[in-house]
N, C-alpha and C positions, 0 to 999 in steps of 0.2 A: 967977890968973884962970882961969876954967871953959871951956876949949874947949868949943866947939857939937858936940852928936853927930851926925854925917851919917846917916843912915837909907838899909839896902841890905836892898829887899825881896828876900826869897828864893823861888821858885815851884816848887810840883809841884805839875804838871799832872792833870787828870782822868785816873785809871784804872779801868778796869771789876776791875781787881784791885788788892791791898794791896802795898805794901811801902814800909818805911821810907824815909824820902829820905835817907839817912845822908851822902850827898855834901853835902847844902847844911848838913845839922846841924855836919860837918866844916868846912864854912866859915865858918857861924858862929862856932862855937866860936876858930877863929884870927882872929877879927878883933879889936882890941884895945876894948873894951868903954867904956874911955874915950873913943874917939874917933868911935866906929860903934853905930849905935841899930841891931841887925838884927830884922825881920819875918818871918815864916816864913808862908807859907800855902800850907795843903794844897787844891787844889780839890776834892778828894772829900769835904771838909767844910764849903765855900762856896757859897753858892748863887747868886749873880753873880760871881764874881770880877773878870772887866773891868770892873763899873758899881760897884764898890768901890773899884776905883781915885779914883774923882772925888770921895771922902769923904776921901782922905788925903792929909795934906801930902807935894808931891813928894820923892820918893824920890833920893840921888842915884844908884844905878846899881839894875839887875837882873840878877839871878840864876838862873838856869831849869835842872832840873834833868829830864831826858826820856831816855825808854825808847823801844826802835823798838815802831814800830804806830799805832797808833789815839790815844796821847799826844801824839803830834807835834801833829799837830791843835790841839791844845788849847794847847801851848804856843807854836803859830804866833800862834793867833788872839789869845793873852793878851798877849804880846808886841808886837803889831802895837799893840792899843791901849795898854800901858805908851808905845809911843814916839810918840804920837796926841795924849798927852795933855800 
């Protein structure tokens, strides 16, 4: 019998510069793939990200991956509505 895959979105927040989110691609990557459906989303490539939220079936945890400065922000305010919704 097929266990259900839990879905764990993963988050990087808006930055006014690039870099890889290698942390969360690391956690992907060890999650066991049988058991966990993972999400990745970049918000430098989204254009709502919190009102995306409400298009997809709940997630069971989140992920957030943040740089000091001006990301905080973004992963405050993304976060605040993952746990809203």
């Amino acid at each position: 019998m097929a266990q259900a895959h839990h879905r764990v979105l993963l988050y990087n927040p808006w930055a006014s510069f690039y870099t890889q989110p290698l942390g969360l691609i690391a956690i992907a990557a060890s999650l066991d793939s049988e058991r966990f459906e993972t999400v990745l989303w970049d918000a430098r490539l989204l254009d709502d990200p919190a009102a995306d939220l409400a298009g997809m079936e709940a997630p069971l945890c989140l992920g957030v991956s943040v740089l000091s400065g001006p990301p905080i922000a973004d992963a405050i305010a993304f976060s605040l509505a993952f746990k809203e919704r």
